[in-house]
PAMAR-854988 format. One line per 5 residues: number of its first residue (from 1); their letters; for each residue x, y, z of N, C-alpha, C. Coordinates in steps of 0.05 Angstrom, whole numbers, padded with zeros to 5 digits. Layout:
N
NUM	A	X,Y,Z,X,Y,Z,X,Y,Z; ...
This chain:
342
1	XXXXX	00017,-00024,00000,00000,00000,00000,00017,00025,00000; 00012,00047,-00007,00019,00074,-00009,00030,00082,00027; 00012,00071,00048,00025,00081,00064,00055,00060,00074; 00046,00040,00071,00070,00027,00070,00096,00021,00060; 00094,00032,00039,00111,00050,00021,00133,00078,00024
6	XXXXX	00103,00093,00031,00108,00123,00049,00133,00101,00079; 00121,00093,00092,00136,00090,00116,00166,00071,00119; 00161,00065,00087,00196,00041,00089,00211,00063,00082; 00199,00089,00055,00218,00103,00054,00228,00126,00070; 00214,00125,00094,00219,00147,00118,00240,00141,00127
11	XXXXX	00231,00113,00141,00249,00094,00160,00281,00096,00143; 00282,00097,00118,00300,00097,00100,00323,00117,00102; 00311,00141,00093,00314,00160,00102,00324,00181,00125; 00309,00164,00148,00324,00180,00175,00350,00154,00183; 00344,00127,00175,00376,00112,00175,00397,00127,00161
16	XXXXX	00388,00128,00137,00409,00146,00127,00422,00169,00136; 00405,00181,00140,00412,00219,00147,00430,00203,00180; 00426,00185,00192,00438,00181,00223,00463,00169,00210; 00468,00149,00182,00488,00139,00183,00504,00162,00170; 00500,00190,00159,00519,00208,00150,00525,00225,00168
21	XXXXX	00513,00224,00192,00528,00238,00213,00546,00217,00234; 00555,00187,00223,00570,00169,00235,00592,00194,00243; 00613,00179,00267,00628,00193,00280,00656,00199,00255; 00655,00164,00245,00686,00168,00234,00688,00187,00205; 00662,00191,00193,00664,00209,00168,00658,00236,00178
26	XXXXX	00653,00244,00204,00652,00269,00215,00688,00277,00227; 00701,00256,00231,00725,00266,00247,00743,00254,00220; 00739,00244,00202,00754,00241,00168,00754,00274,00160; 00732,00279,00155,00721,00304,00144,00742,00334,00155; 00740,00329,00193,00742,00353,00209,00778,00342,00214
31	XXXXX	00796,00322,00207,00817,00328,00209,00837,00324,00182; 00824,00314,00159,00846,00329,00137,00827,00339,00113; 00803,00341,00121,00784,00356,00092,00780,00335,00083; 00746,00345,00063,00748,00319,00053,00757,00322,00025; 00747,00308,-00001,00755,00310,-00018,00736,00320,-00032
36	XXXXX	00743,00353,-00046,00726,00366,-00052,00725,00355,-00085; 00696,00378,-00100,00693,00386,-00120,00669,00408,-00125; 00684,00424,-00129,00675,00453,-00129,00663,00454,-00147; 00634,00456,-00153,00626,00466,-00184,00605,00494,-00183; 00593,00510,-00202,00587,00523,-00211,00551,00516,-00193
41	XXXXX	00544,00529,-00171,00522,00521,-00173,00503,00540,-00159; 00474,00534,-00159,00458,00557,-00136,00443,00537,-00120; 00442,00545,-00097,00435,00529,-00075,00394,00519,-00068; 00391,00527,-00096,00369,00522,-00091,00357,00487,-00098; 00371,00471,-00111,00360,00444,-00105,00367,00434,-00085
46	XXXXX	00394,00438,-00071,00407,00425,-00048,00387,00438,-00023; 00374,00465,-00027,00353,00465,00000,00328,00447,-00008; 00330,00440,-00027,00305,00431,-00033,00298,00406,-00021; 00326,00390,-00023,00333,00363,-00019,00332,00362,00017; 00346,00381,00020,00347,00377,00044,00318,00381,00065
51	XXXXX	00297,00406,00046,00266,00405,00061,00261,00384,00066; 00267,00367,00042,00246,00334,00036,00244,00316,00057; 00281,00314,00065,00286,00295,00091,00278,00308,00108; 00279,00338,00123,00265,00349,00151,00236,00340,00148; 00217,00347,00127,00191,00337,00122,00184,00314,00130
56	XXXXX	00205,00296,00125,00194,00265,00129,00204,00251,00147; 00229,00272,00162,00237,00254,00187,00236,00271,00210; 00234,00294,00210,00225,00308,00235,00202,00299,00252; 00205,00303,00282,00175,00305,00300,00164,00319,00281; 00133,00327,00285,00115,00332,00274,00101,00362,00282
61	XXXXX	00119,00356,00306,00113,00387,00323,00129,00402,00319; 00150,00398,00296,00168,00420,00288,00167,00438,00273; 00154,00465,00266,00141,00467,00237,00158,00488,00225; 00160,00477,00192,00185,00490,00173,00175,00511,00158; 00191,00532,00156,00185,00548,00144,00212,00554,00124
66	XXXXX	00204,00565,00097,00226,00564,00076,00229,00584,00064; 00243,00600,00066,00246,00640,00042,00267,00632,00024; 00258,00638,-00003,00289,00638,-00018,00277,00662,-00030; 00305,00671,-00046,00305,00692,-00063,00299,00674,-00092; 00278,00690,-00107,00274,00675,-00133,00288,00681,-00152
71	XXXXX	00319,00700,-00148,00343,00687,-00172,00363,00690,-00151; 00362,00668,-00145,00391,00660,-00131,00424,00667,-00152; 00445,00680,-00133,00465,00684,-00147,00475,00655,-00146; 00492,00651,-00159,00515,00626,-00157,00531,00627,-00142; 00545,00599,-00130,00571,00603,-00112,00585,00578,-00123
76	XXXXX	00611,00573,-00118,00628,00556,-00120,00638,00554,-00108; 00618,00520,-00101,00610,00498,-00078,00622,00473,-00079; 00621,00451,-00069,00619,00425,-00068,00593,00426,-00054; 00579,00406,-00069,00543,00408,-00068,00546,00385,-00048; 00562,00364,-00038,00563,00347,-00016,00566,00357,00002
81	XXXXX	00582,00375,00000,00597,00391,00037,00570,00408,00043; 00558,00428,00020,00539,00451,00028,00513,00433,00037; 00510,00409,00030,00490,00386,00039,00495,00390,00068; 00516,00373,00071,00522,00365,00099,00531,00394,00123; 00535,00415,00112,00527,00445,00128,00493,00446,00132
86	XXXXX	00479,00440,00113,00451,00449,00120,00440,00417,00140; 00446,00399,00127,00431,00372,00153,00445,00376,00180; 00472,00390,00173,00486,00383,00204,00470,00405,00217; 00466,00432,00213,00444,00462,00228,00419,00452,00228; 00405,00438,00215,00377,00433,00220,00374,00416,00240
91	XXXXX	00394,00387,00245,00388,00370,00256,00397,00391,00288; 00413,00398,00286,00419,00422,00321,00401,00430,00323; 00377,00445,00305,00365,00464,00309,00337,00445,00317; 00332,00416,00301,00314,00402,00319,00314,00392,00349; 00344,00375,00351,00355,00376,00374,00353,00398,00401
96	XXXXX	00350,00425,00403,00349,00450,00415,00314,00457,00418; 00296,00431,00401,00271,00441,00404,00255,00409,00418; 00269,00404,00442,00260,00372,00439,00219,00367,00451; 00206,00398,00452,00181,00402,00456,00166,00408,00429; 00177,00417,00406,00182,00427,00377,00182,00459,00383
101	XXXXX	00171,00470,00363,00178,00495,00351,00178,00499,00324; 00186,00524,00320,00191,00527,00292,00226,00539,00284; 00226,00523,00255,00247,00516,00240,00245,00543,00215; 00271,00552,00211,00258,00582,00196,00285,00575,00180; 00286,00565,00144,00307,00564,00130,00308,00591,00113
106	XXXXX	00322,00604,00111,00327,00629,00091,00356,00630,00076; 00346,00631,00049,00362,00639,00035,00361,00668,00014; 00383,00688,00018,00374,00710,-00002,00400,00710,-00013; 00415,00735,-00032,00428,00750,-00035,00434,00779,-00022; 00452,00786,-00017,00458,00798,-00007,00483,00818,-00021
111	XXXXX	00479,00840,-00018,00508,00857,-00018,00508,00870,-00010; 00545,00869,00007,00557,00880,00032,00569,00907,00023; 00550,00928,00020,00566,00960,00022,00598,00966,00033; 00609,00984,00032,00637,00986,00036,00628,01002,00061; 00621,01021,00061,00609,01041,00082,00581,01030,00096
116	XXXXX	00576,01007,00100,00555,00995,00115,00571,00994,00138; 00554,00980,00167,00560,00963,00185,00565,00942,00183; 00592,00921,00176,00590,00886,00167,00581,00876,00197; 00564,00853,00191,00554,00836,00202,00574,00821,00220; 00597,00811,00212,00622,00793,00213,00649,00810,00210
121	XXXXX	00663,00801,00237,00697,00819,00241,00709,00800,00211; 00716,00818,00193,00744,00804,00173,00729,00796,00151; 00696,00802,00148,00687,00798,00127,00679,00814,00104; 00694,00818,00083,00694,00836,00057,00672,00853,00047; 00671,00873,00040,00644,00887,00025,00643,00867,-00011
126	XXXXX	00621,00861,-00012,00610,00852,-00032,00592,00835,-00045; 00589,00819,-00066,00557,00801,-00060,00564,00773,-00049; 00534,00765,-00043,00545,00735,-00017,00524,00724,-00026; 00510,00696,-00025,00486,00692,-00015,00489,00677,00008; 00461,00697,00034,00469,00687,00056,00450,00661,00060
131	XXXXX	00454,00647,00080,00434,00627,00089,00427,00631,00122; 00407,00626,00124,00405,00633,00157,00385,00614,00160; 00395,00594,00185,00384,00577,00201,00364,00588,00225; 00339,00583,00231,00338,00596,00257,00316,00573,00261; 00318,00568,00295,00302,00559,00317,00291,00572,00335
136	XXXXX	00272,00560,00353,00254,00577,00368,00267,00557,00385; 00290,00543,00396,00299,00522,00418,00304,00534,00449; 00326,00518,00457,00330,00530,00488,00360,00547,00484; 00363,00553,00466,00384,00579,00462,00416,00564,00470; 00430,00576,00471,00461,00582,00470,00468,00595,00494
141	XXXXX	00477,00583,00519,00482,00599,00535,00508,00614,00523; 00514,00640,00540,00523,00666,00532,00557,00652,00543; 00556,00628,00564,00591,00626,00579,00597,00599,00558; 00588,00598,00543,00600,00570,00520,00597,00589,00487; 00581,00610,00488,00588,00613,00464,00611,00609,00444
146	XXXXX	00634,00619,00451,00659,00620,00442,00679,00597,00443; 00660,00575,00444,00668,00543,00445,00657,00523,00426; 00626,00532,00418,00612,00516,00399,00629,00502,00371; 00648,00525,00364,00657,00512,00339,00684,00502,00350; 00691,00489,00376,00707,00478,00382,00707,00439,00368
151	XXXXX	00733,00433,00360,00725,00411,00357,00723,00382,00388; 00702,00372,00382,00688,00344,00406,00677,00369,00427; 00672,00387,00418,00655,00407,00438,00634,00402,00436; 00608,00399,00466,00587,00376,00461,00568,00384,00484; 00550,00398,00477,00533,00391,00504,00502,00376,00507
156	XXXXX	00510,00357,00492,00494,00342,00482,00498,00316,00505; 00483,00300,00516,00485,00277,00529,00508,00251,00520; 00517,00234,00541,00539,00218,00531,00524,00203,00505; 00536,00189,00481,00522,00188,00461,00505,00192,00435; 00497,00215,00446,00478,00231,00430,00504,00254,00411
161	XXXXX	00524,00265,00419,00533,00281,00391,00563,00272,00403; 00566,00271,00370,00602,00284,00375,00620,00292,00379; 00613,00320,00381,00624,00346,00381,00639,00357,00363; 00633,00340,00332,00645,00353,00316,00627,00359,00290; 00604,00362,00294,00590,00372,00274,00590,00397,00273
166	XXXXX	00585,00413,00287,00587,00452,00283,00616,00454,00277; 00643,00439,00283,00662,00439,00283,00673,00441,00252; 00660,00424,00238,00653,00409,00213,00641,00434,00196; 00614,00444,00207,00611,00467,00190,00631,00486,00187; 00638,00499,00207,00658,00520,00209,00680,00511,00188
171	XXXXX	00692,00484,00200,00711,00481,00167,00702,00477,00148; 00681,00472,00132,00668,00470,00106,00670,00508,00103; 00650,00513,00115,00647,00540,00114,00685,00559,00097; 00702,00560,00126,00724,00569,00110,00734,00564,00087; 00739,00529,00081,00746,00516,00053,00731,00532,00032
176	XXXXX	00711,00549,00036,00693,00554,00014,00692,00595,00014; 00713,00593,00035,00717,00625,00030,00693,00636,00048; 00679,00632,00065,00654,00637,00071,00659,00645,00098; 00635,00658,00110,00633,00669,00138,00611,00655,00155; 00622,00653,00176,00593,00651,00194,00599,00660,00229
181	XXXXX	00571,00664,00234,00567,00673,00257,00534,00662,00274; 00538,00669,00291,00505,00659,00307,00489,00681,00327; 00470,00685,00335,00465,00697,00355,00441,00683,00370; 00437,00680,00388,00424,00665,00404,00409,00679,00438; 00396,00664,00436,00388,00674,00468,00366,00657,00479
186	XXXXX	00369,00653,00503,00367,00634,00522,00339,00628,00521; 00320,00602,00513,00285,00593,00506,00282,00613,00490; 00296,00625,00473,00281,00638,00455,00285,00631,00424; 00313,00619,00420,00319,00608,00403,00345,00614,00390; 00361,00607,00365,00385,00609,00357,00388,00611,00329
191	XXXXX	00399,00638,00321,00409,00639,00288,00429,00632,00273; 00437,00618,00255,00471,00616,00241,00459,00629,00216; 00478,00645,00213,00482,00655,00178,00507,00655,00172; 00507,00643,00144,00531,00634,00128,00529,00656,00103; 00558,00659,00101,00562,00680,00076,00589,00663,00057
196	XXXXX	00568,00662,00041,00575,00647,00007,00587,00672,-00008; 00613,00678,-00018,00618,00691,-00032,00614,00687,-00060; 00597,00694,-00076,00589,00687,-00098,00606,00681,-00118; 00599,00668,-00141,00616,00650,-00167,00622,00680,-00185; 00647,00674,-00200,00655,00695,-00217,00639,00689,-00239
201	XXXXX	00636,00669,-00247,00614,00658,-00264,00581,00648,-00255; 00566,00678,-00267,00533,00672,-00263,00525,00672,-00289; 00527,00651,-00306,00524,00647,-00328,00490,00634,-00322; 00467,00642,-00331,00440,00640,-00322,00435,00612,-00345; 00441,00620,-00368,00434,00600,-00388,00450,00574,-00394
206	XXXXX	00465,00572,-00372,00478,00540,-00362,00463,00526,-00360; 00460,00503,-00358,00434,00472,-00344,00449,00467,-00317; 00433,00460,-00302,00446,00453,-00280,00437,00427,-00274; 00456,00409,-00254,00449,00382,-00252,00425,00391,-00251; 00410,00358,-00247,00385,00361,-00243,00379,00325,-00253
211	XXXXX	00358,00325,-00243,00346,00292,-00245,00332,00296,-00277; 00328,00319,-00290,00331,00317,-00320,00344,00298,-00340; 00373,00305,-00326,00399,00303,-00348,00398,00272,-00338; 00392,00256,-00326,00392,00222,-00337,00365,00225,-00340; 00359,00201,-00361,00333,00183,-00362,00342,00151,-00360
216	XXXXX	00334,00143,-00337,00337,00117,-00340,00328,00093,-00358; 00310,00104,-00373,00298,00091,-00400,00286,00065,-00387; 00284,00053,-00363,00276,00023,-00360,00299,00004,-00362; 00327,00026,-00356,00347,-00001,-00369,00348,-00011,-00339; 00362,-00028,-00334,00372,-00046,-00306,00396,-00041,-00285
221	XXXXX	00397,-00028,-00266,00418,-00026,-00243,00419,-00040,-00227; 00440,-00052,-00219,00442,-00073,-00206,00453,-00060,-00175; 00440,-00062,-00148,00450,-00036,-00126,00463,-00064,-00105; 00485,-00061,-00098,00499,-00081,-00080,00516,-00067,-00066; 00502,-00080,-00038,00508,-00066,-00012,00500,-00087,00008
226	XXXXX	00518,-00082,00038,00502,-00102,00055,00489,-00088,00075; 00480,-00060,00077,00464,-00056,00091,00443,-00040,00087; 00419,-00060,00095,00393,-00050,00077,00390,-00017,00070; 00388,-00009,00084,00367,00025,00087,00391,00040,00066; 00407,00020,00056,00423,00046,00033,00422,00027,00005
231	XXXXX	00415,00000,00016,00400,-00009,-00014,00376,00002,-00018; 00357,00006,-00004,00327,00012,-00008,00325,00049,-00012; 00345,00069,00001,00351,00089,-00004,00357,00086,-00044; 00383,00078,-00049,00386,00079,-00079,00367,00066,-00092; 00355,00047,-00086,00337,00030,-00098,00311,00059,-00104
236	XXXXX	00300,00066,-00089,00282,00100,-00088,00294,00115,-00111; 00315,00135,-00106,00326,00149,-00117,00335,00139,-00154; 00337,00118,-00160,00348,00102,-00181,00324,00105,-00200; 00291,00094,-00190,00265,00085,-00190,00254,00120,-00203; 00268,00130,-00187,00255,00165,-00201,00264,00166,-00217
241	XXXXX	00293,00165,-00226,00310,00161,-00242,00297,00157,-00273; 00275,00139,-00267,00272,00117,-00285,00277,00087,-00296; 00300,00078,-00281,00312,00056,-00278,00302,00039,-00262; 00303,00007,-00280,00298,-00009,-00259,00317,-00023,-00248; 00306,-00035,-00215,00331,-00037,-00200,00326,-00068,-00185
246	XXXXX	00347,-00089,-00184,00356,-00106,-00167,00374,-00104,-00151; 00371,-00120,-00128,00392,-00116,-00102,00401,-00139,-00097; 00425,-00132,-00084,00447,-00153,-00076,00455,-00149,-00050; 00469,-00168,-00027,00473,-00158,-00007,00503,-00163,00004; 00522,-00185,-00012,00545,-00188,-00011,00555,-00196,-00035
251	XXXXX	00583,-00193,-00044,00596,-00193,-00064,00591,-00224,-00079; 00587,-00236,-00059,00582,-00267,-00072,00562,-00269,-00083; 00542,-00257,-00067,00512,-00262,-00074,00503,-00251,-00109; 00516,-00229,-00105,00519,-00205,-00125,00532,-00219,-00154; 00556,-00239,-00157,00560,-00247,-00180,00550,-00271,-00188
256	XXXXX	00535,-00292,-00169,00517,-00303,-00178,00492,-00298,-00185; 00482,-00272,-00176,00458,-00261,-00198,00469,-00247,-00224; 00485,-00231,-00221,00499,-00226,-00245,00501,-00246,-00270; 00516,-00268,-00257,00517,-00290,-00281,00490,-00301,-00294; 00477,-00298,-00277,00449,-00305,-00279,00430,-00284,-00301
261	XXXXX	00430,-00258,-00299,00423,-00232,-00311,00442,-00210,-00318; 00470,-00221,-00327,00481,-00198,-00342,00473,-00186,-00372; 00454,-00212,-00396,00451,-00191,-00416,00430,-00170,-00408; 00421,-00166,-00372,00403,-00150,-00378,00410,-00130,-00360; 00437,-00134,-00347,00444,-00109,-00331,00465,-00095,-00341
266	XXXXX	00452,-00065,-00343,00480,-00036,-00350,00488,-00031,-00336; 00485,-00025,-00306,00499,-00010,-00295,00495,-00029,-00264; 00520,-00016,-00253,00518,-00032,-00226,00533,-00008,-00209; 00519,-00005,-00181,00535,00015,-00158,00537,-00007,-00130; 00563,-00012,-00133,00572,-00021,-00108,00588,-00019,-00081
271	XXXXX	00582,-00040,-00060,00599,-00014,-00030,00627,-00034,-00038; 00642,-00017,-00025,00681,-00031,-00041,00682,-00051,-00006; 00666,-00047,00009,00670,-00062,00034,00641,-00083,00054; 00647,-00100,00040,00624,-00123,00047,00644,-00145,00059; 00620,-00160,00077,00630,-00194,00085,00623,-00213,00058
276	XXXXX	00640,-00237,00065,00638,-00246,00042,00654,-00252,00026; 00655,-00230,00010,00665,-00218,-00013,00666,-00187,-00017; 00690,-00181,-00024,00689,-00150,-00020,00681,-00144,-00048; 00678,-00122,-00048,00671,-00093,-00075,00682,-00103,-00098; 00713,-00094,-00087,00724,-00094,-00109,00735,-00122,-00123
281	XXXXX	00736,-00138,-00112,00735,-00170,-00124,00710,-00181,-00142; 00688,-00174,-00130,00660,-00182,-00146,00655,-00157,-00170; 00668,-00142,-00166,00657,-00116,-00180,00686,-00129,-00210; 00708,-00136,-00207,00727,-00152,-00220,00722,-00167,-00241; 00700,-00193,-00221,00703,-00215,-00238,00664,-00208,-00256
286	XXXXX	00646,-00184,-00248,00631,-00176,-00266,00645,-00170,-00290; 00667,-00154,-00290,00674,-00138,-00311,00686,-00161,-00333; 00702,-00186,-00317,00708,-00204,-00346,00680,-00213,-00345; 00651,-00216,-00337,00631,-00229,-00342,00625,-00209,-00371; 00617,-00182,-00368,00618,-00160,-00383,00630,-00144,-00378
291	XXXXX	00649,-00143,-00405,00665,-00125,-00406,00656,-00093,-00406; 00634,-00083,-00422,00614,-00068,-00425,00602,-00050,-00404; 00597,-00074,-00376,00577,-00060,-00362,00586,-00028,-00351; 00566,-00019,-00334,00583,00012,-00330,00587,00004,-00288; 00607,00003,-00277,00599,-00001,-00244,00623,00024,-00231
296	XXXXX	00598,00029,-00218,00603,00056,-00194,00606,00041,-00162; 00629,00046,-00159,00638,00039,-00123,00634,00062,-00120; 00626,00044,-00082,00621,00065,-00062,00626,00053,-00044; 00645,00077,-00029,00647,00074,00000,00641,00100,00016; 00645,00088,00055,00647,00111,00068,00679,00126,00072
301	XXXXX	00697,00119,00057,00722,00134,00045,00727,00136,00030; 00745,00161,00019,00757,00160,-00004,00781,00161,-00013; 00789,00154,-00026,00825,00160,-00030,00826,00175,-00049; 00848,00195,-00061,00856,00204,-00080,00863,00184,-00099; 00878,00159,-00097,00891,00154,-00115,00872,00124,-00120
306	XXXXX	00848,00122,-00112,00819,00092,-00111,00819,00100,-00141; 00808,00113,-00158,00805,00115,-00183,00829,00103,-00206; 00841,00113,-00195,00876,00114,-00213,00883,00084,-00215; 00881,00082,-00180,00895,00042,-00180,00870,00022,-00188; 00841,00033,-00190,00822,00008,-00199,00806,00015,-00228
311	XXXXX	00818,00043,-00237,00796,00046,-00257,00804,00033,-00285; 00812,00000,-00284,00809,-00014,-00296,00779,-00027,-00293; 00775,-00026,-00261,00746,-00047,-00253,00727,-00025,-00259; 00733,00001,-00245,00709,00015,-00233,00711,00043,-00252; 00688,00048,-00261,00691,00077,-00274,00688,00094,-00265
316	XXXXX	00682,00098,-00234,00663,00124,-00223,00668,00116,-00195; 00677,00130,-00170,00674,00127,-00147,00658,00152,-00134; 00637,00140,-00108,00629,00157,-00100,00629,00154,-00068; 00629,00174,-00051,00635,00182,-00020,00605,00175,-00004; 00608,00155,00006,00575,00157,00026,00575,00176,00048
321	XXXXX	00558,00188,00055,00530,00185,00041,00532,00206,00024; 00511,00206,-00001,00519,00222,-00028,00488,00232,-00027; 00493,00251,-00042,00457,00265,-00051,00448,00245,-00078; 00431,00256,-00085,00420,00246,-00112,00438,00259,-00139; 00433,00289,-00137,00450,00304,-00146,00487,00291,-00151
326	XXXXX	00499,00288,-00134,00529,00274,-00138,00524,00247,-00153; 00504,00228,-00141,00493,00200,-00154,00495,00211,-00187; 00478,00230,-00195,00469,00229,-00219,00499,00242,-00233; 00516,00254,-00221,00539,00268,-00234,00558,00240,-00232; 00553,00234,-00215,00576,00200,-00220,00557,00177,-00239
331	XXXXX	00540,00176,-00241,00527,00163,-00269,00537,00179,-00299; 00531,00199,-00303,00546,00214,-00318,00575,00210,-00327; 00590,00217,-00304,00613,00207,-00308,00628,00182,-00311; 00618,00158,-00297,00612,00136,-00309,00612,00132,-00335; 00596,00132,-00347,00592,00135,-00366,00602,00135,-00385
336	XXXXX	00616,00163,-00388,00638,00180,-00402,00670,00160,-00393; 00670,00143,-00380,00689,00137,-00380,00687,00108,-00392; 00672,00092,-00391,00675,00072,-00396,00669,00081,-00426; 00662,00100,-00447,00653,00099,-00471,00678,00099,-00471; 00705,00125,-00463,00734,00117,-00469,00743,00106,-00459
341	XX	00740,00074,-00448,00759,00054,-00449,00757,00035,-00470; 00719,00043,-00472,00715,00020,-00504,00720,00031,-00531
């Protein structure tokens, strides 16, 4: 049924969003960066994406409210990091409301006068687009302020946080040339605004990703992973796509269906770390099955040099957890690579 449906892909969903705030890709991230790619973009699908999951995994007593400016400038982003800045402030800002409240996302443009008041010590006159988080929570006391973006700074219960997610923003934030600041006050609630220095390039009549640029036509993806809620996550996302999708749950399992249905599978996304059988061994002996097929690894790390030493097996690596948006730019690229190997 539809609601049953509705509720596997919730359940889905808030697994996910909990497994991308895991500790070790938060303290990967917050001690040597992660591995960027900056592209040309406006932040308006990535809020979009991110409404969808507050929508469907928030209490109910939390209520969202959303402002954008309707021509957003451009910035040059990594659309994964500016992801994981907006889930890491929303999920605080639910956290800070554990009675609910309201959730206030804003995004405008902005430009900083030379002869104005700046908002931020050390930040430049000129255009930005800002973003501002705000809660109606239990505030920021005033004797920790100047600690929050400490890193394992936590006043969260044993368990419950890291202390390195605000930590995390703050470095995303700089990597990207950007400002931020908060103001807060005690049950009344807490602001962050981020300043995006805008792209030298606002070229309007660009395309931008978008779930457009694939059509899955009905061809066949093959999703192998061993833990459900990120098979059934891509399995969703794939399905909008247009593509149809089979699952696998360990590398063994995975090339005996393969042998079984390779003239009818193109494409395969797999995790490089399963029991069993790992990734990259089953993902191997597909490729002498078909030479042809197109297969995207995934893990929760990445290396600089994973592409270079396997992209004999694999045409495309991608970083868990990934948006749809990166998914569909590593299909793409995919793609493009295996046409130049054949």
């Amino acid at each position: 049924t539809e609601d049953n449906k509705l509720k596997r892909l919730v359940e889905t969903i808030e697994s996910s969003a909990i497994r991308g705030k895991n500790i070790v890709s938060q303290v990967l991230t917050f001690a040597r960066g992660s591995h960027t790619k900056p592209i040309n973009l406006s932040l308006k699908n990535l809020v979009n994406e991110v409404v969808a999951i507050i929508k469907q995994t928030f209490p109910k007593n939390i209520y969202l409210k959303i402002d954008s400016h309707s021509n957003l400038w451009k910035i040059k982003a990594d659309p994964n990091q500016i992801h994981q800045i907006l889930i890491n402030l929303a999920v605080n800002a639910k956290d800070a409301m554990p009675t609910g409240g309201y959730l206030n996302i804003s995004i405008h443009n902005v430009e900083l006068n030379q002869n104005a008041v700046l908002p931020i010590p050390d930040i430049k006159p000129g255009k930005y687009v800002l973003i501002e988080i705000a809660d109606t929570g239990i505030g920021i006391p005033s004797d920790i302020s100047d600690k929050i973006f400490d890193p394992f700074f936590t006043t969260k219960e044993l368990g419950k946080g890291t202390g390195l997610g605000l930590s995390t923003v703050f470095m995303i934030v700089k990597q990207h040339n950007g400002f931020i600041h908060f103001e807060s006050e005690i049950n009344k609630g807490t602001s962050f605004y981020i300043y995006f220095p805008i792209s030298n390039d606002q070229d309007t009549n660009r395309k931008e990703t978008s779930l457009s640029l694939i059509d899955g036509d009905d061809r066949l993806f093959f999703v192998v992973d061993d833990e459900q809620p990120i098979q059934l996550a891509c399995e969703e996302v794939l399905k909008q796509l247009g593509f149809r999708v089979v699952l696998a749950n360990n590398g063994s399992h995975a090339v005996n269906k393969f042998l079984t249905m390779k003239n009818e599978i193109d494409f395969v996304l797999i995790d490089m770390m399963m029991p069993v059988m790992d990734g990259i061994t089953a993902a191997n002996l597909m490729r002498n099955i078909k030479k042809d097929v197109v297969i995207i690894g995934m893990s929760g790390l990445y290396s600089e040099s994973y592409n270079e030493d396997k992209k004999s097996i694999i045409d495309a690596h991608i970083k868990k957890p990934f948006t749809t948006e990166a998914l569909i730019e590593k299909i793409n690229e995919a793609i493009n690579n295996r046409n130049i190997k054949d």
